[in-house]
C-alpha positions as a printed Julia matrix, in Angstrom:
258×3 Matrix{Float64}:
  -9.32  -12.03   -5.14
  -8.65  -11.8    -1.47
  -5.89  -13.98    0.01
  -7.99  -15.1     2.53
  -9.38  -17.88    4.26
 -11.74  -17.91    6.88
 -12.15  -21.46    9.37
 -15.12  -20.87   11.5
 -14.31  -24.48   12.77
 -11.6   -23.57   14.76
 -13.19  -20.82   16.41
 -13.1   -22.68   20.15
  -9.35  -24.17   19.15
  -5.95  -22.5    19.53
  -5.54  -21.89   15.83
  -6.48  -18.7    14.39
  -9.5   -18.55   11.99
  -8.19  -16.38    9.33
  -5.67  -18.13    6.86
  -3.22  -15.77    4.5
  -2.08  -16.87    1.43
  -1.03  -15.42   -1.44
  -2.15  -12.96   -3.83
  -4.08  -13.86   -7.22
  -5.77  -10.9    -9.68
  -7.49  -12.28  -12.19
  -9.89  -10.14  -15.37
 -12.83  -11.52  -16.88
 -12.74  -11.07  -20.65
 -16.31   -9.68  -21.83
 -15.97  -11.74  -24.8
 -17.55  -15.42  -24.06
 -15.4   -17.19  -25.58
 -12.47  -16.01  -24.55
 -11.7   -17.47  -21.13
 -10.69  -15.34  -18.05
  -7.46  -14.71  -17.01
  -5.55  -15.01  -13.84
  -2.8   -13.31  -12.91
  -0.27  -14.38  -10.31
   1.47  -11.8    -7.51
   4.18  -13.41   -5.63
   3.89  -10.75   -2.83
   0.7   -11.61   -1.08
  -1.39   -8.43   -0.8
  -4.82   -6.95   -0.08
  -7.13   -4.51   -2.01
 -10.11   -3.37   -0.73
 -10.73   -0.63   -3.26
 -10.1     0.12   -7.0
  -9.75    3.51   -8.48
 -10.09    2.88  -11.99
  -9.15    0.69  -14.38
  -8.8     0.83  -18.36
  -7.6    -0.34  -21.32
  -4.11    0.09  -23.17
  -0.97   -0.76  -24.84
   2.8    -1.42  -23.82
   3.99    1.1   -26.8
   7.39   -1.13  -27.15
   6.14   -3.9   -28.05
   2.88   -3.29  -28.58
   1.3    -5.78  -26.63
  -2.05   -5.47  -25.38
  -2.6    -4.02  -21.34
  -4.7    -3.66  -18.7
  -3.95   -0.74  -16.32
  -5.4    -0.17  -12.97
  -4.83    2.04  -10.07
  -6.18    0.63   -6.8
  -5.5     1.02   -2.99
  -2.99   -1.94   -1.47
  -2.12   -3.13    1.08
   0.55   -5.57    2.66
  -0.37   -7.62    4.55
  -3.94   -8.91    6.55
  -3.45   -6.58    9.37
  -6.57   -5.01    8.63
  -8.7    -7.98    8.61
  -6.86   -9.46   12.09
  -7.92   -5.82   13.76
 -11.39   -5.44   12.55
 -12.08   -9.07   14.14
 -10.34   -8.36   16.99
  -7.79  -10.86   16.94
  -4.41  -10.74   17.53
  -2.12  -10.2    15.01
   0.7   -13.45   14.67
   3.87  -12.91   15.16
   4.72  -13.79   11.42
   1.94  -12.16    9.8
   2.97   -9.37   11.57
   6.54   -8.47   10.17
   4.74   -9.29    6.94
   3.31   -6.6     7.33
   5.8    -4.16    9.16
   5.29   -0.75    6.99
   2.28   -1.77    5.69
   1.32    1.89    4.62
  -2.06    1.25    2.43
  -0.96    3.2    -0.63
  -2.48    4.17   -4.17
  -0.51    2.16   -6.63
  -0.1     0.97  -10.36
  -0.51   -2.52  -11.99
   0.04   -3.34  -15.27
  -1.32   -6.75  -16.4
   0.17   -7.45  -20.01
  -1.06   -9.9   -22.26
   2.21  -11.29  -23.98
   2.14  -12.8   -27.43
   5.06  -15.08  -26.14
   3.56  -18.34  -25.14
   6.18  -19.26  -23.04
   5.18  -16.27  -20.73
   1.89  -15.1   -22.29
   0.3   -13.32  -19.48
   2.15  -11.1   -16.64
   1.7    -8.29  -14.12
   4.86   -6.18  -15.53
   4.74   -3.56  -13.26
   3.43   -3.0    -9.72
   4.69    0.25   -8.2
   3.06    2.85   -5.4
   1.87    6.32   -7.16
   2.84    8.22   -3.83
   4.65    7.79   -0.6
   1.62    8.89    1.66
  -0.85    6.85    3.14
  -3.99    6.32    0.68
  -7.46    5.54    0.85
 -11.23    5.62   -0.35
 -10.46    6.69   -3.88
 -12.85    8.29   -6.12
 -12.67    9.26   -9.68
 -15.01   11.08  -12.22
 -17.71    9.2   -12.45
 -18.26    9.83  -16.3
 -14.61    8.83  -17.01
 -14.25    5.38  -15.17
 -12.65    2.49  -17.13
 -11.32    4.77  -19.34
  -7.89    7.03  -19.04
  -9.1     9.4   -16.19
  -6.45   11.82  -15.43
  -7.16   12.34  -11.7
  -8.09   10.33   -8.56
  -8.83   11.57   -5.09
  -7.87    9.66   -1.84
  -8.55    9.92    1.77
  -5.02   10.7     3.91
  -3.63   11.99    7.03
  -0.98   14.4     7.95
   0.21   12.24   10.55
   0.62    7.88   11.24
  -1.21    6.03    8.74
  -3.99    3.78    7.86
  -1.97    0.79    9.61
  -1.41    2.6    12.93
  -5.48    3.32   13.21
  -6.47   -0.49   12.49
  -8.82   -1.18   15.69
  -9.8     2.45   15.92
 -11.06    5.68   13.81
  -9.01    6.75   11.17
  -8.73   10.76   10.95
  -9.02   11.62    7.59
  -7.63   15.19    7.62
  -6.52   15.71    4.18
  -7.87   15.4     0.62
  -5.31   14.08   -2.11
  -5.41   14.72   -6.04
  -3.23   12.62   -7.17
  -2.43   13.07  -11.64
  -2.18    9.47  -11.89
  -1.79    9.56  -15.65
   1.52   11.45  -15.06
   2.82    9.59  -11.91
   2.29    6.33  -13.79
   3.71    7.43  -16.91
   6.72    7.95  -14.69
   6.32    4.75  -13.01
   6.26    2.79  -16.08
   9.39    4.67  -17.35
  11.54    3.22  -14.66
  11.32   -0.49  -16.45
   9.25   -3.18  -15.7
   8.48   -5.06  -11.91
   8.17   -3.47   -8.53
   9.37   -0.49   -7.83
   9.68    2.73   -5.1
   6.91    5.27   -4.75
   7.19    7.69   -7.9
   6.52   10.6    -5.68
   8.22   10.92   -2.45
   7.1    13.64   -0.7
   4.97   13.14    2.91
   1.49   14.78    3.49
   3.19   17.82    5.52
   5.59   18.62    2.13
   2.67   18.45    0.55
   0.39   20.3     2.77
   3.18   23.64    3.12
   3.24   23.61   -0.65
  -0.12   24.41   -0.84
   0.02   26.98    1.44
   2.44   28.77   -0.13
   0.98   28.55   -3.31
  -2.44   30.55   -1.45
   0.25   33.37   -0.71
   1.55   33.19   -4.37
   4.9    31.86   -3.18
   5.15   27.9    -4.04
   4.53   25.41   -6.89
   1.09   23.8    -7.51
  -0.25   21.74   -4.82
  -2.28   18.85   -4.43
  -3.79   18.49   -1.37
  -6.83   20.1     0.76
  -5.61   19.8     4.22
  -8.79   19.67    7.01
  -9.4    23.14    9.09
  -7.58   22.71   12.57
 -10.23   19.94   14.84
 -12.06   18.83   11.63
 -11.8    15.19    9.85
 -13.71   13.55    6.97
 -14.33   10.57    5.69
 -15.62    9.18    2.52
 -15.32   11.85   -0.32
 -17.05   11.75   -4.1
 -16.15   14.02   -6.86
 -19.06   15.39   -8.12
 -18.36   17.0   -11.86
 -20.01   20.54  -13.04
 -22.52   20.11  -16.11
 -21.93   21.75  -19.07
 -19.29   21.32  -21.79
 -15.93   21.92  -22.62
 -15.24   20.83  -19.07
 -11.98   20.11  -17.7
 -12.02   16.47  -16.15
 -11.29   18.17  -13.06
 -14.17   21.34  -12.75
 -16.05   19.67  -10.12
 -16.93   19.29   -6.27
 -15.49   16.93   -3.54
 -17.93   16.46   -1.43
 -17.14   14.44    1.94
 -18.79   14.68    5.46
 -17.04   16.61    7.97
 -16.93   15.98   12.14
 -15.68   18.69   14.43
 -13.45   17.32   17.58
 -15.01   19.23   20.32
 -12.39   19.02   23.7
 -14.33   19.03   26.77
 -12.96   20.38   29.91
């Protein structure tokens, strides 16, 4: 659920109109007579979009999981810009690095009573700016390897709030491994899992199309190009890799007049 509060009353009055508060997740258990659970975050934050999410278990102690991988942000910078509305002063070194990233939550369900329900772990996948994920269509809210987010080789998501954002790259991110990592560092909040910025990322893949670097995972824009949106699209037949597919996004050339 959003953190959010909108006053429409105090539209003609000094205050502002949007109210932040903190952060609550909660999952609706498909049983009906189970009841749904909520799930407090201390660190107020924002998610727009979810990646996937799926089932699981915490293999030490065996306690039932939830996993999901979902783009967050911060703060409510975003929401300030799009109404046009000044930013306060407070909310605003809330949200100081507010980098919208693709990250990991982990919402156990305890067998202690004293603490039965928890996120355990809350921890960005990658350093880079992340947005607009999409995921195999066939394999959502189950363990999908891969997800593919919207980024930029330069400023952020944060930096373009009130204008365009140019999209110029195409992440695959192996989520299953990153958060595998993640998870291994011990439970609550943690640093990105990998570090490296769009341009590390970007000259690794070219020097793997001249045969010279490791595996890359991103599809960096032509020169002038940006996209937006993208969808994986998977190839039909079987035996397929979860990956054998097309990402297909709409392109816009920058054309410079003189």
């Amino acid at each position: 659920m959003l953190a959010l509060e909108a006053r429409v009353g105090t539209l003609n009055l000094a205050n502002t109109i949007v109210l932040w508060w903190g952060s609550g997740l909660g999952i609706d258990a498909n049983d009906e007579v189970a009841k749904a659970v909520r799930f407090i975050d201390q660190e107020p934050s924002m998610i727009f979009h979810t990646a996937n999410s799926w089932d699981d278990e915490d293999h030490a102690t065996g306690d039932e999981t939830v996993e999901m991988v979902a783009c967050r942000f911060r703060s409510a910078k975003l929401v300030y810009a799009a109404g046009a509305m000044p930013v306060p002063a407070e909310k605003f070194r809330a949200g100081i690095d507010d980098v919208v990233r693709l990250h990991h939550h982990r919402f156990i369900f305890s067998n202690d009573n004293q603490d039965p329900h928890q996120i355990s772990h809350c921890f960005p996948l990658f350093e880079i700016p992340a947005e607009f994920p999409t995921t195999h269509l066939y394999r959502l809210m189950s363990k999908a390897r891969y997800v593919y987010v919207c980024s930029m080789q330069q400023g952020g998501f944060d930096e373009r709030l009130g204008g365009a954002a140019k999209v110029d790259c195409l992440v695959k991110a192996d989520v299953l491994r990153l958060s595998r990592k993640g998870i291994g560092r011990g439970r609550g909040k943690g640093c990105a899992v990998d570090k490296r910025t769009v341009m590390e990322i970007v000259k690794q893949q070219e020097a793997l199309a001249e045969g010279k670097g490791p595996q890359g995972d991103d599809a960096a824009m032509p020169d002038g190009w940006y996209a937006q949106e993208c969808r994986f699209v998977p190839k039909e037949g079987k035996d397929l890799e979860e990956d054998e597919g097309y990402l297909v996004t709409y392109g816009q050339l920058r054309i410079m007049y003189p």
